[in-house]
ROMIVO-482818 format. One record per residue (C-alpha): x, y, z. Coordinates in steps of 0.02 Angstrom, whole numbers, plus 50000, padded with zeros to 5 digits. Example, Ala and Ser with C-alpha at 12.3 -4.5 7.8 and 13.67 -1.06 7.14 Angstrom:
2
<r <50615,49775,50390>>;
<r <50684,49947,50357>>;
end
This chain:
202
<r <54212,52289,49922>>;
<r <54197,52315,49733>>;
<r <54242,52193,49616>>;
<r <54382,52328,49560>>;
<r <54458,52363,49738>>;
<r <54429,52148,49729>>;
<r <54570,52158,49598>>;
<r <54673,52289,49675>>;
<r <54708,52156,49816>>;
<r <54765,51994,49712>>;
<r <54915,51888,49731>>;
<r <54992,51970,49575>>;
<r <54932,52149,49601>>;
<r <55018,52144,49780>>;
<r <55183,52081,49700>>;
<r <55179,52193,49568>>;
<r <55134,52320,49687>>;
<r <55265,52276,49820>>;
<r <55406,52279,49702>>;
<r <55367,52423,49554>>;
<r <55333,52545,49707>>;
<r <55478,52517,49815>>;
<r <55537,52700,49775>>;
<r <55725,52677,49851>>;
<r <55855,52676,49702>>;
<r <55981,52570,49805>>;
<r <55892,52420,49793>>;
<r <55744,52411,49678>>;
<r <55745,52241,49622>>;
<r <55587,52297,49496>>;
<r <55714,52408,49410>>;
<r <55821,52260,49375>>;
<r <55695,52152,49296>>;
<r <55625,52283,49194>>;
<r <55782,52272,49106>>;
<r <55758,52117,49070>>;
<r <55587,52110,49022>>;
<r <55626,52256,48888>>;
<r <55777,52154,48845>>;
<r <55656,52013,48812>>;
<r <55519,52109,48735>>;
<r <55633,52198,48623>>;
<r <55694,52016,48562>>;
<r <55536,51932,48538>>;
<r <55478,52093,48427>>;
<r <55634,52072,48309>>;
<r <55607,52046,48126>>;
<r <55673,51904,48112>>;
<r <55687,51859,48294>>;
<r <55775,51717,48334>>;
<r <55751,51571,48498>>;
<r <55767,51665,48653>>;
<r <55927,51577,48768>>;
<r <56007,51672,48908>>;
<r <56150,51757,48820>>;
<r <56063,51837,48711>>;
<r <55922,51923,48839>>;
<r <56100,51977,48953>>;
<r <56177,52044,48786>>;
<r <56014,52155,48772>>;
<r <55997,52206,48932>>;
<r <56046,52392,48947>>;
<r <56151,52451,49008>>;
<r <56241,52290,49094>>;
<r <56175,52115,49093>>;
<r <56253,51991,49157>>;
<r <56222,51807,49193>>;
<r <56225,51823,49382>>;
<r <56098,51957,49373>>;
<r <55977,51848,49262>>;
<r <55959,51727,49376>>;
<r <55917,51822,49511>>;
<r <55783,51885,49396>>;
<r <55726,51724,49312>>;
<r <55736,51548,49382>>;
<r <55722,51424,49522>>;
<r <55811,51536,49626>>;
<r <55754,51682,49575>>;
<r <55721,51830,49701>>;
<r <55528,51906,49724>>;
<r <55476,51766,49580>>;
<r <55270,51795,49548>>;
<r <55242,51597,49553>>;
<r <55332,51581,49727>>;
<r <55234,51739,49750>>;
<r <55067,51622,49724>>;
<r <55124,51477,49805>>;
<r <55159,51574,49968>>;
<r <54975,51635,49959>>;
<r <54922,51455,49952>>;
<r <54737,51448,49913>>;
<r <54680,51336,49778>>;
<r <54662,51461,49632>>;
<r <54836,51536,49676>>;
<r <54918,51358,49675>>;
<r <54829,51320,49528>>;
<r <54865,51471,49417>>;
<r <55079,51431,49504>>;
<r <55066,51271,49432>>;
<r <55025,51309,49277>>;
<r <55149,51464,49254>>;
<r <55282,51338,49349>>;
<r <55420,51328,49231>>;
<r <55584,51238,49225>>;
<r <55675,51349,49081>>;
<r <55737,51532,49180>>;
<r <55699,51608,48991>>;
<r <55514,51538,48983>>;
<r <55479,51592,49167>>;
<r <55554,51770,49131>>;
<r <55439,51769,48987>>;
<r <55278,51743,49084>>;
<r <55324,51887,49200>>;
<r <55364,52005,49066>>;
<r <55181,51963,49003>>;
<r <55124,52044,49156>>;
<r <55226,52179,49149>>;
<r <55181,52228,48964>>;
<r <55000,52182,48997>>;
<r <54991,52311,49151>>;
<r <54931,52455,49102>>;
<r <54822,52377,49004>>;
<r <54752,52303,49156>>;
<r <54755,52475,49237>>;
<r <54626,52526,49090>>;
<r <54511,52391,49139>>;
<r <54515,52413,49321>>;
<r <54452,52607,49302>>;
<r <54309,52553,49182>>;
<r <54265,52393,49299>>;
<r <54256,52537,49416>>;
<r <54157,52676,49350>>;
<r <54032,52545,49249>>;
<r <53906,52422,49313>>;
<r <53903,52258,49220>>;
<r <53862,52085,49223>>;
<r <53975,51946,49265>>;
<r <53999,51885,49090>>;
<r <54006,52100,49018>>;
<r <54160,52088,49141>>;
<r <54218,51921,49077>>;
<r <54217,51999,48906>>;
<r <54296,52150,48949>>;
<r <54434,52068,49021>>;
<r <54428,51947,48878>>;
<r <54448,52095,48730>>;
<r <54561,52195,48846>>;
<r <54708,52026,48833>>;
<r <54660,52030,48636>>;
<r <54696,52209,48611>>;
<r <54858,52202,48737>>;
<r <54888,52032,48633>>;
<r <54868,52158,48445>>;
<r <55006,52268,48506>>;
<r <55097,52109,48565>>;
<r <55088,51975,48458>>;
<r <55253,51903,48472>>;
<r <55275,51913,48656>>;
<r <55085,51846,48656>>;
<r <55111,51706,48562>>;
<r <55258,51656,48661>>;
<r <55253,51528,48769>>;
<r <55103,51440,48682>>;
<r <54993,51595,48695>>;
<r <55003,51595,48858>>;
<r <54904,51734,48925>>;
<r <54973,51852,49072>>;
<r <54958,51768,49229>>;
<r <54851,51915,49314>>;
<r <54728,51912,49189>>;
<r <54692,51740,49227>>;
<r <54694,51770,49417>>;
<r <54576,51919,49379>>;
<r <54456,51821,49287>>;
<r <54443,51684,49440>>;
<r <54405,51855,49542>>;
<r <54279,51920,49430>>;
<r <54170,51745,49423>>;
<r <54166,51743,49606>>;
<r <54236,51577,49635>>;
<r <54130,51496,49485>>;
<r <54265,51476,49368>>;
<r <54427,51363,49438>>;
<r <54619,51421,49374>>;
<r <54645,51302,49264>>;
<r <54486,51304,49122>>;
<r <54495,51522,49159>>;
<r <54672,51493,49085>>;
<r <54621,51402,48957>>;
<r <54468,51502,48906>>;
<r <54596,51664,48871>>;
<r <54737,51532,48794>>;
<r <54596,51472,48674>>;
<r <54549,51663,48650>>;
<r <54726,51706,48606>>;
<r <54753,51563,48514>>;
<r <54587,51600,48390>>;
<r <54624,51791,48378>>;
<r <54820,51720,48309>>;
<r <54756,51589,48169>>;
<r <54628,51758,48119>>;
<r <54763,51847,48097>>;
end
């Protein structure tokens, strides 16, 4: 298996996969958080934009937010969550990367998962170069690397957010694409120090 198909089959690919391709418009829980992650998105981008609380994402939610419906979407209880997502996988990167994405605000955790929804088909991009080029480990490592800067370019509120947090999947891809020589935690902060740097640059 290619290192691409490799990242076809991670934790948060086969989420995002079991959720944004459940096709029946009865209950597509995928549709419902997009709302809210364009609701979020569209907040964070604001001139001006103020601190993101509940009331405010349900007011922007189109076309009906509503409290109940956030927090089945954001969390502790949250349905089809990506960390519980992780922590049901339970190998050591997964419970790492859960850890560190573990939140205790609902807004902050529906933050990280828009990340990975705006950062997606960005992701996509990479995943059709990683697999139609050969390269070295660290070519793919900065691949990935400029692919979360540019996504970050087009994104710099939502990527600042959260402490620069970078999308969950890209760190999970980057554990993938050092073969097990790079633990969770220091490929999370390798991209959170990238972000960070590209930010103060300006």
């Amino acid at each position: 298996m290619t290192i691409a198909e490799d990242l076809r089959h991670t934790v948060i690919a086969e989420w995002h996969a079991r959720l944004a391709d459940n096709q029946s418009p009865r209950r597509n829980h995928w549709q419902t958080k997009t709302i809210y992650f364009q609701a979020t998105e569209q907040l964070l981008n604001a001139p001006l934009a103020q601190p993101l609380n509940w009331k405010r994402i349900v007011a922007a939610a189109r076309p009906h937010g509503c409290r109940s419906t956030f927090y089945e979407v954001a969390g502790s209880r949250a349905r089809h969550g990506m960390v519980s997502a992780l922590i049901a996988d339970g190998r050591v990167d997964s419970i790492q990367i859960a850890l560190r994405y573990q939140r205790q605000d609902p807004v902050e955790q529906l933050i990280d998962e828009t990340k990975v929804w705006s950062y997606w088909p960005y992701r996509q991009n990479l995943l059709n170069r990683l697999h139609t080029e050969e390269m070295t480990a660290d070519a793919m490592e900065d691949l990935l690397t400029g692919t979360v800067l540019t996504w970050a370019r087009n994104n710099g509120s939502l990527a600042a957010a959260n402490n620069h947090c970078p999308p969950a999947c890209a760190v999970e891809d980057l554990t993938v694409l050092r073969n097990g020589q790079l633990a969770a935690t220091r490929a999370a902060s390798r991209l959170t120090d990238s972000l960070r740097r590209a930010a103060t640059a300006g």
